[in-house]
N, CA, C and O atoms as CSV, one atom per row, in Angstrom:
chain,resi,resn,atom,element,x,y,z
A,1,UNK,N,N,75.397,76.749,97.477
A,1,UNK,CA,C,76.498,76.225,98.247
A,1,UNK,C,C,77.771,77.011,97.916
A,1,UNK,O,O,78.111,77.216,96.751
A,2,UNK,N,N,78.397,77.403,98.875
A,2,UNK,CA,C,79.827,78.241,98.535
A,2,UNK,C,C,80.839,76.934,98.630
A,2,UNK,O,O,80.078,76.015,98.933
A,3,UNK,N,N,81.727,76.577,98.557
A,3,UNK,CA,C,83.008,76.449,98.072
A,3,UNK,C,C,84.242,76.744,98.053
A,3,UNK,O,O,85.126,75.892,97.958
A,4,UNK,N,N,84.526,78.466,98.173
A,4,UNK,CA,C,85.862,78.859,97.810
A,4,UNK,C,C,85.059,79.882,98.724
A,4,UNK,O,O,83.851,80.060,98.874
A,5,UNK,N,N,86.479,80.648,99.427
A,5,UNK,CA,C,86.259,81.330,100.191
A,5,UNK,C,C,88.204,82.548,100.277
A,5,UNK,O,O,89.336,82.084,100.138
A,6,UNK,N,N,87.862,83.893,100.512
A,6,UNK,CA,C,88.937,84.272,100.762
A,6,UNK,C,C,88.536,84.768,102.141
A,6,UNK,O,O,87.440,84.683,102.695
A,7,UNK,N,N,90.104,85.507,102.732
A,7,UNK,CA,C,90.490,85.714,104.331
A,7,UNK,C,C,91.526,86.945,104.162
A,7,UNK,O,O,92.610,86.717,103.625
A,8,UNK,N,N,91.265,88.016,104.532
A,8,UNK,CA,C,91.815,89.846,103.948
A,8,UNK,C,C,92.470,89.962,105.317
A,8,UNK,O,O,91.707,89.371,106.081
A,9,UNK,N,N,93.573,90.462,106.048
A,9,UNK,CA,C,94.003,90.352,106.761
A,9,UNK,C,C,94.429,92.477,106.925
A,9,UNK,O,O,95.151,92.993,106.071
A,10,UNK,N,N,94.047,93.026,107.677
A,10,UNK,CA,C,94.291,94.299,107.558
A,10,UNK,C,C,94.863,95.396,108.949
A,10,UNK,O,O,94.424,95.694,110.060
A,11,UNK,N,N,95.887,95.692,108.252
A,11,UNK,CA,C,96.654,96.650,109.779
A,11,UNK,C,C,96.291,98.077,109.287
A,11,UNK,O,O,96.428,98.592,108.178
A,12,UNK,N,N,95.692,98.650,110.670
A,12,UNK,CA,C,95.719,100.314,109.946
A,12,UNK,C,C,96.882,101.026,109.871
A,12,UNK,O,O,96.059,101.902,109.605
A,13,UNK,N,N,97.670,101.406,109.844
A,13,UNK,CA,C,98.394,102.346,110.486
A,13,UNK,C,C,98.019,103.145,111.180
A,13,UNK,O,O,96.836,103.393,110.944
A,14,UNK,N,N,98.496,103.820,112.101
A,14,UNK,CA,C,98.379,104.798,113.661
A,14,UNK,C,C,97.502,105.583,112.998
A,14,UNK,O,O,97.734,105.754,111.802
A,15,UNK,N,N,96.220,106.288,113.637
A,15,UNK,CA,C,95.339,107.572,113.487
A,15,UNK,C,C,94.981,106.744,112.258
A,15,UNK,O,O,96.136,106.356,112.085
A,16,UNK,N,N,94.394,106.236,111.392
A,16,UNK,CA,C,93.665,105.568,110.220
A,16,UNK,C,C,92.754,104.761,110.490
A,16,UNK,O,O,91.965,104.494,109.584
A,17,UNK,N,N,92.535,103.954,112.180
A,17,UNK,CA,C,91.719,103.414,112.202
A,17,UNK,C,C,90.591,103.849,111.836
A,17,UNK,O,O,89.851,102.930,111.485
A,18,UNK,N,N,90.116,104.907,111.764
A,18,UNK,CA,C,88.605,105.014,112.083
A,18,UNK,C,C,88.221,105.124,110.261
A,18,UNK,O,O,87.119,104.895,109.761
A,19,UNK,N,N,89.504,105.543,109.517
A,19,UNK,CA,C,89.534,105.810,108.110
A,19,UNK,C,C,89.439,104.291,107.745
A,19,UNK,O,O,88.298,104.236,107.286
A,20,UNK,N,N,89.931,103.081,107.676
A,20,UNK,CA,C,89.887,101.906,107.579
A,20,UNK,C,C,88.189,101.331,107.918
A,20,UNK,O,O,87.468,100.793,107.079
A,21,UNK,N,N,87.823,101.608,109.337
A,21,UNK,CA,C,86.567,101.107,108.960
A,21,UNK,C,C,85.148,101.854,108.617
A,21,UNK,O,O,83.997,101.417,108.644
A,22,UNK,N,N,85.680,103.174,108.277
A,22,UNK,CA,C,84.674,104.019,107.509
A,22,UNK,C,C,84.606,103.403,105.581
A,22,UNK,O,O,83.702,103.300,104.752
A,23,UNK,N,N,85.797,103.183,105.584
A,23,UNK,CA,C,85.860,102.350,104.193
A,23,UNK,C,C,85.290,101.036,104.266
A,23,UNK,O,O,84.453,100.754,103.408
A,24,UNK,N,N,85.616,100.096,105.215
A,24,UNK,CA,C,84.940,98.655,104.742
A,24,UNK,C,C,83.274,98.596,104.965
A,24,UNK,O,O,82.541,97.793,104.388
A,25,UNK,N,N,82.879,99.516,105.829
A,25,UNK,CA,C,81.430,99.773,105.975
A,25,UNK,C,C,80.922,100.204,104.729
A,25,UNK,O,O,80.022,99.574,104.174
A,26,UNK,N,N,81.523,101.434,104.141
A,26,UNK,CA,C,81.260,101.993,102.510
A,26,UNK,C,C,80.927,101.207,101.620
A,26,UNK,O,O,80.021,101.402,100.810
A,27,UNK,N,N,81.878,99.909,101.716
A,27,UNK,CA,C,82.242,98.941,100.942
A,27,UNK,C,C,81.164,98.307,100.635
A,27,UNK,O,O,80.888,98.324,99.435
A,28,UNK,N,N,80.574,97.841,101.210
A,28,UNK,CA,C,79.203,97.038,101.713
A,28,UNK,C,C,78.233,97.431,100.342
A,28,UNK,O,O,78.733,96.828,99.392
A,29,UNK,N,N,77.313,98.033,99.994
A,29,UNK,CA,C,76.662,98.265,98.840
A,29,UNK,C,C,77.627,97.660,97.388
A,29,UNK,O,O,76.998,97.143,96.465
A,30,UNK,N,N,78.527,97.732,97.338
A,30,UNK,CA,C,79.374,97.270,96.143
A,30,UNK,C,C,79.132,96.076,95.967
A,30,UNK,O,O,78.524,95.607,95.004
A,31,UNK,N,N,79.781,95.235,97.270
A,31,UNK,CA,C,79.941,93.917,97.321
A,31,UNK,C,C,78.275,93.172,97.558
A,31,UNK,O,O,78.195,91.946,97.628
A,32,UNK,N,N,77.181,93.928,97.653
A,32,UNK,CA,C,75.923,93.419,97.281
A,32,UNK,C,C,75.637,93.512,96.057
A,32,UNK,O,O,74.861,92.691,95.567
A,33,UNK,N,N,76.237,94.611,95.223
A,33,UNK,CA,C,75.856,93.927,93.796
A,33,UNK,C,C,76.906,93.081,93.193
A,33,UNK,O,O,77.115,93.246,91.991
A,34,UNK,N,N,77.560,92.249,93.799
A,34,UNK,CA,C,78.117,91.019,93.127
A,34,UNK,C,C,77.553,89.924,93.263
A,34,UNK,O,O,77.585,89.306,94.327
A,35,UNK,N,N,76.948,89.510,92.208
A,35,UNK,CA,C,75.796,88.455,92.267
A,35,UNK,C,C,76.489,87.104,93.050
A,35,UNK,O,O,75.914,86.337,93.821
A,36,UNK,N,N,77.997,87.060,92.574
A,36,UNK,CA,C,78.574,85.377,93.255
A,36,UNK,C,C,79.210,85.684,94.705
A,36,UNK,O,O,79.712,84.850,95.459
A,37,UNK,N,N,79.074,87.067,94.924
A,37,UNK,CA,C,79.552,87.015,96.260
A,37,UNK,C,C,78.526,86.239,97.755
A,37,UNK,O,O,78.013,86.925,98.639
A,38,UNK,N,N,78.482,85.333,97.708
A,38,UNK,CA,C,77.216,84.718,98.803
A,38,UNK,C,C,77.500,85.050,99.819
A,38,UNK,O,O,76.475,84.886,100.481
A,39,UNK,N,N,78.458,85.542,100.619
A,39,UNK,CA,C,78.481,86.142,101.842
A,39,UNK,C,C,79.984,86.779,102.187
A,39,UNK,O,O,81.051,86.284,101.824
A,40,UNK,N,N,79.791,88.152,103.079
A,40,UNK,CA,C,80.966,88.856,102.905
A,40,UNK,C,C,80.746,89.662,104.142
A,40,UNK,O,O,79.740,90.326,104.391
A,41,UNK,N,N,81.962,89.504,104.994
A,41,UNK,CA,C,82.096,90.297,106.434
A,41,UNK,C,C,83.046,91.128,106.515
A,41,UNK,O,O,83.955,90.939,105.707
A,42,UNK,N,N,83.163,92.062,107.275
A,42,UNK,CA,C,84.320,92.844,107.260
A,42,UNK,C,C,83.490,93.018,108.844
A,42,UNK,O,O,82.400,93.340,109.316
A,43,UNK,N,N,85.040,92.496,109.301
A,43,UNK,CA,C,85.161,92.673,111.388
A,43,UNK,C,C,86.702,93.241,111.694
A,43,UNK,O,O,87.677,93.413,110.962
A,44,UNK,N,N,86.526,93.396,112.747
A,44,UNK,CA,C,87.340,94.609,113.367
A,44,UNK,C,C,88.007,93.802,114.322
A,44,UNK,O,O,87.321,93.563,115.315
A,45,UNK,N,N,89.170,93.302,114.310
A,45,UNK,CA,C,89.933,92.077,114.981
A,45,UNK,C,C,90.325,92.621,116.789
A,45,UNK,O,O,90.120,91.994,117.828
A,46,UNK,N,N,90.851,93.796,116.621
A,46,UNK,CA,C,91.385,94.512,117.778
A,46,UNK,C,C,91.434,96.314,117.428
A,46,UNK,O,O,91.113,96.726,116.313
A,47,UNK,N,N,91.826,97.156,118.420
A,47,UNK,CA,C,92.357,98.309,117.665
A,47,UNK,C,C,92.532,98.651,116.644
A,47,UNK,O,O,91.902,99.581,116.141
A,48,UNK,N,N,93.589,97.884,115.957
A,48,UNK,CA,C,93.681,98.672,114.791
A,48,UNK,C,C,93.778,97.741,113.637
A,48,UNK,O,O,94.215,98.011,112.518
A,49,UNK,N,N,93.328,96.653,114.046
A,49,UNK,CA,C,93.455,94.974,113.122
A,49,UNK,C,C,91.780,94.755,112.979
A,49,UNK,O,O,90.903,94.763,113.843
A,50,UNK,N,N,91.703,94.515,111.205
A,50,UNK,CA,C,90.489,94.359,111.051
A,50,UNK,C,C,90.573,92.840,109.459
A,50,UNK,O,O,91.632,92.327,109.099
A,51,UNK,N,N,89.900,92.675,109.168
A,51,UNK,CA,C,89.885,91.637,108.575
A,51,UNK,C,C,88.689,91.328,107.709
A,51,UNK,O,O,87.708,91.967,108.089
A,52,UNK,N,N,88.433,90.479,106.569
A,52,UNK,CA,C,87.718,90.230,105.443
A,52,UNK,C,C,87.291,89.074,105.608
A,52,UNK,O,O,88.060,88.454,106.343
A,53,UNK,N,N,86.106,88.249,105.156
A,53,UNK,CA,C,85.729,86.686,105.185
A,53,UNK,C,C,84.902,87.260,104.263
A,53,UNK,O,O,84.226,88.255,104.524
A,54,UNK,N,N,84.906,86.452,102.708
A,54,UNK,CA,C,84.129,86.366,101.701
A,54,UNK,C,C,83.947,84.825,101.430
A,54,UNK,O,O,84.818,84.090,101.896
A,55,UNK,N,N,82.831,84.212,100.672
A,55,UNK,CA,C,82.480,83.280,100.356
A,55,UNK,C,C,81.862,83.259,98.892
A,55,UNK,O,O,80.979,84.099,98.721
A,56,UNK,N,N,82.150,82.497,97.869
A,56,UNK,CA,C,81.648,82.659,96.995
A,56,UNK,C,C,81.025,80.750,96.462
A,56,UNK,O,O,81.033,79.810,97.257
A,57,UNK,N,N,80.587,80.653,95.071
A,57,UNK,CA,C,79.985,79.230,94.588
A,57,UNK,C,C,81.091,78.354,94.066
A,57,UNK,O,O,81.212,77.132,94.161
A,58,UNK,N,N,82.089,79.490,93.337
A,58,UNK,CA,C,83.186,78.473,92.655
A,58,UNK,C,C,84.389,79.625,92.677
A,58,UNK,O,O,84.341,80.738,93.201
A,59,UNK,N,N,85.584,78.949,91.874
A,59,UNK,CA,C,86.492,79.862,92.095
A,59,UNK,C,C,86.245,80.817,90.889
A,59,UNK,O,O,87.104,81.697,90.855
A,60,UNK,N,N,85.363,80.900,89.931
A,60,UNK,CA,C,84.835,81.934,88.685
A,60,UNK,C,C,84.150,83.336,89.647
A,60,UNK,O,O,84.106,84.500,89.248
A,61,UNK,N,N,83.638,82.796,91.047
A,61,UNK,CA,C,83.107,83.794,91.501
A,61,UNK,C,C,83.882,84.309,92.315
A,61,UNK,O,O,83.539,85.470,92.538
A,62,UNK,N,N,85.159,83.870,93.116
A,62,UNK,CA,C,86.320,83.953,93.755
A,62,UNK,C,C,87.156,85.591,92.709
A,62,UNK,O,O,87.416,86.724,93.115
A,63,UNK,N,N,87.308,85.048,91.530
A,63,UNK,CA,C,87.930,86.029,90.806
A,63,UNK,C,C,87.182,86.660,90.524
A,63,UNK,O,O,87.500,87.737,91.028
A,64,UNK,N,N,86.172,86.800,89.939
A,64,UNK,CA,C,85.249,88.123,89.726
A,64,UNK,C,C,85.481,89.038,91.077
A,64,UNK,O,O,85.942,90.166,90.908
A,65,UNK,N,N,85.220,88.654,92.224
A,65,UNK,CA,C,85.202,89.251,93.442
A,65,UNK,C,C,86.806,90.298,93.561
A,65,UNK,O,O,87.020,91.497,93.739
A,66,UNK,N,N,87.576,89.220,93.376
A,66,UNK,CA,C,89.170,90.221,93.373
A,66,UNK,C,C,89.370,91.208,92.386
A,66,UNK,O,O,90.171,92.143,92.392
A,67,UNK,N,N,88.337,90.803,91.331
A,67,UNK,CA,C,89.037,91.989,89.992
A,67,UNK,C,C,87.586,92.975,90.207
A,67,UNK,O,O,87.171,93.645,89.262
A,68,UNK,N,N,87.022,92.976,91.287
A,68,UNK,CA,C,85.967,93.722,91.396
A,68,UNK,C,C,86.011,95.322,91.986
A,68,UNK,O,O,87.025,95.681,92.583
A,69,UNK,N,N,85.088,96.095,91.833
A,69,UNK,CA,C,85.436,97.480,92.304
A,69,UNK,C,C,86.036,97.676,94.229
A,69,UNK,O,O,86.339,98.744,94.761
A,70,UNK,N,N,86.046,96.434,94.821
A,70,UNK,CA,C,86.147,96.536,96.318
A,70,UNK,C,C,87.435,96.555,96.734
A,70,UNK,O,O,88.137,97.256,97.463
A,71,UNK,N,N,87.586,95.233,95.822
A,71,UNK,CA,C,89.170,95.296,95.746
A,71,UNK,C,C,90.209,96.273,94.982
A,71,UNK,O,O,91.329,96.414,95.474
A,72,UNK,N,N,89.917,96.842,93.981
A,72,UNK,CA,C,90.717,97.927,93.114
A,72,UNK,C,C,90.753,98.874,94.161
A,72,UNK,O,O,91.887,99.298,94.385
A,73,UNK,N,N,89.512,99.502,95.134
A,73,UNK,CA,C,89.368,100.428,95.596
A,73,UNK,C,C,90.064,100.312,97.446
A,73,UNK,O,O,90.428,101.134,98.286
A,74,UNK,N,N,89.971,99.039,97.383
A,74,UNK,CA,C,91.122,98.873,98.492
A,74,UNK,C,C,92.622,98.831,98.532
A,74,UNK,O,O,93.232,99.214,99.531
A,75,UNK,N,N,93.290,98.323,97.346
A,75,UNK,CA,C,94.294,98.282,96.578
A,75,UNK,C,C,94.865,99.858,96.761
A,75,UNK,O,O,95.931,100.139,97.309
A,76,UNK,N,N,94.077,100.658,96.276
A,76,UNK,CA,C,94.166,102.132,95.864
A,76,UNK,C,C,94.622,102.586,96.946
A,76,UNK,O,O,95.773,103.015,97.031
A,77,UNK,N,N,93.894,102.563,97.808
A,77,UNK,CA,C,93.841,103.029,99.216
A,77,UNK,C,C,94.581,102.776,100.204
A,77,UNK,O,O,94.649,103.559,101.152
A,78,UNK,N,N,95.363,101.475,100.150
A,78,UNK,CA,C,96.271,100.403,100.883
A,78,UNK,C,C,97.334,101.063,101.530
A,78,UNK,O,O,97.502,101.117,102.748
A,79,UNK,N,N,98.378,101.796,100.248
A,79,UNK,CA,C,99.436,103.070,101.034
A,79,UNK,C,C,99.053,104.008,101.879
A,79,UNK,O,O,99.888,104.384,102.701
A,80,UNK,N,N,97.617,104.656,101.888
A,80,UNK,CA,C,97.305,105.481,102.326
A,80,UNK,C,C,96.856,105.365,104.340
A,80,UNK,O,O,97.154,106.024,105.336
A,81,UNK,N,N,96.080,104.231,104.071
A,81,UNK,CA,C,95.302,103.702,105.157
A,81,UNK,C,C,96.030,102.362,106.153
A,81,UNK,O,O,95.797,102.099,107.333
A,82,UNK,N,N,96.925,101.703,105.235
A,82,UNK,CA,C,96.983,100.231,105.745
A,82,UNK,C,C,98.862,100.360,106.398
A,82,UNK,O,O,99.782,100.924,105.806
A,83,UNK,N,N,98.912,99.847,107.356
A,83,UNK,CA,C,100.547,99.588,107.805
A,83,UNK,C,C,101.557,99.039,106.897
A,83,UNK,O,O,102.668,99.469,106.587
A,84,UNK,N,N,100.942,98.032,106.556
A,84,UNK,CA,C,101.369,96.813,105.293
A,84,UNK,C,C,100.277,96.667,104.545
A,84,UNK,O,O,99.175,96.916,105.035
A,85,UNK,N,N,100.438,96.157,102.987
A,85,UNK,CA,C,99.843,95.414,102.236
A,85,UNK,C,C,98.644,94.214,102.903
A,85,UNK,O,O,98.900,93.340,103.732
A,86,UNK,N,N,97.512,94.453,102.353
A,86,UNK,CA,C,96.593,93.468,102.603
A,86,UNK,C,C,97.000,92.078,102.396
A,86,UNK,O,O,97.691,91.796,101.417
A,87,UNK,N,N,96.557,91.010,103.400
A,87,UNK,CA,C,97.553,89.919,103.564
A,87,UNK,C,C,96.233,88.829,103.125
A,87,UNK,O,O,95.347,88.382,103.853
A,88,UNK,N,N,96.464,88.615,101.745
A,88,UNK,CA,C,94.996,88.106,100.774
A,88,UNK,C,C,95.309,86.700,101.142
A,88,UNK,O,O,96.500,86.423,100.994
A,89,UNK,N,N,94.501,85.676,101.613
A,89,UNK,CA,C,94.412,83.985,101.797
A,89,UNK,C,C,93.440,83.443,101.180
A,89,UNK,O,O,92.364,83.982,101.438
A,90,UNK,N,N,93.374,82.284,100.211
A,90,UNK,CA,C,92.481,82.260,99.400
A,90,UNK,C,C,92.195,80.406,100.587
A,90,UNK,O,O,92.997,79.600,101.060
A,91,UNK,N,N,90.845,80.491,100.597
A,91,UNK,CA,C,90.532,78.762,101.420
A,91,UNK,C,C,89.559,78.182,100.701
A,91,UNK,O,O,88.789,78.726,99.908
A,92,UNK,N,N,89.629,77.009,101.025
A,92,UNK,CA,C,88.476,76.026,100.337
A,92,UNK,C,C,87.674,75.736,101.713
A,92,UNK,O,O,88.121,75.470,102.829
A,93,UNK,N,N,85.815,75.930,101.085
A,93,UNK,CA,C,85.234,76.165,102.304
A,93,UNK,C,C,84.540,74.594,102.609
A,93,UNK,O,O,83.735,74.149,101.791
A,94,UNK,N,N,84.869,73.887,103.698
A,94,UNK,CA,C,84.780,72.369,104.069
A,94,UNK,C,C,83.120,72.436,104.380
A,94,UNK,O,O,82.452,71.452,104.063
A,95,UNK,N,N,82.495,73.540,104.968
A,95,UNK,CA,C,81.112,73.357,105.551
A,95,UNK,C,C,80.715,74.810,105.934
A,95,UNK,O,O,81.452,75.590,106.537
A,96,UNK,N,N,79.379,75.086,105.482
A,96,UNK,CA,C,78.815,76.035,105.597
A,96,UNK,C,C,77.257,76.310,105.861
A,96,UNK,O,O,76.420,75.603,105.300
A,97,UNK,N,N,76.983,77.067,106.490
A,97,UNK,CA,C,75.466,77.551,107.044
A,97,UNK,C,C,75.451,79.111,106.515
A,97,UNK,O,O,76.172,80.014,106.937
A,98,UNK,N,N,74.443,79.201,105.479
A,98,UNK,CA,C,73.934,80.743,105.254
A,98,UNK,C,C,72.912,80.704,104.998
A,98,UNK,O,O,72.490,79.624,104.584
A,99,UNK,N,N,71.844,82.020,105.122
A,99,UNK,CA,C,70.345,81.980,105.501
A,99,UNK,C,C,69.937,81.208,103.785
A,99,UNK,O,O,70.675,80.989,102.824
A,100,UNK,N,N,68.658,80.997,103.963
A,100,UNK,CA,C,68.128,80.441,102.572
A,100,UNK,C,C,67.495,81.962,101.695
A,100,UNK,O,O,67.008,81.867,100.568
């Protein structure tokens, strides 16, 4: 059962789109070896607006996830790729369906 859930909010800046979601696709193998990460999307909102939905069991797996290599390596990258700063929302998850 997940629980805690974050919400990544992401602007590319002009000509970076395609650099933005060549990275969150990359991303993907990392965030499978995080054992508390139970489910993790990265979608593409519009043009150049793309966005994060992670789910984890508790908030122990919430922080592991932020101090994890996905996030350092997005962090890193943020001036380079992003308009603004990643716009991090942390939620409490009321009801959920993920495969067994």
């Amino acid at each position: 059962m997940v629980t805690e859930a974050l919400y990544v909010r992401l602007e590319a800046k002009p000509g970076k789109e395609q650099e933005v979601e060549t990275f969150l696709k990359g991303a993907l193998p990392a965030v499978e070896a995080e054992p508390r990460t139970e489910a993790w999307f990265a979608v593409r909102l519009g043009p150049s607006s793309f966005a994060i939905f992670d789910a984890f069991p508790d908030e122990s797996g919430r922080q592991a996830h932020l101090a994890g290599r996905v996030a350092a390596a997005l962090l890193a990258k943020a001036p380079d790729l992003l308009a603004r700063p990643p716009d991090i929302g942390k939620a409490d998850v009321l009801a959920a369906k993920l495969p067994h």
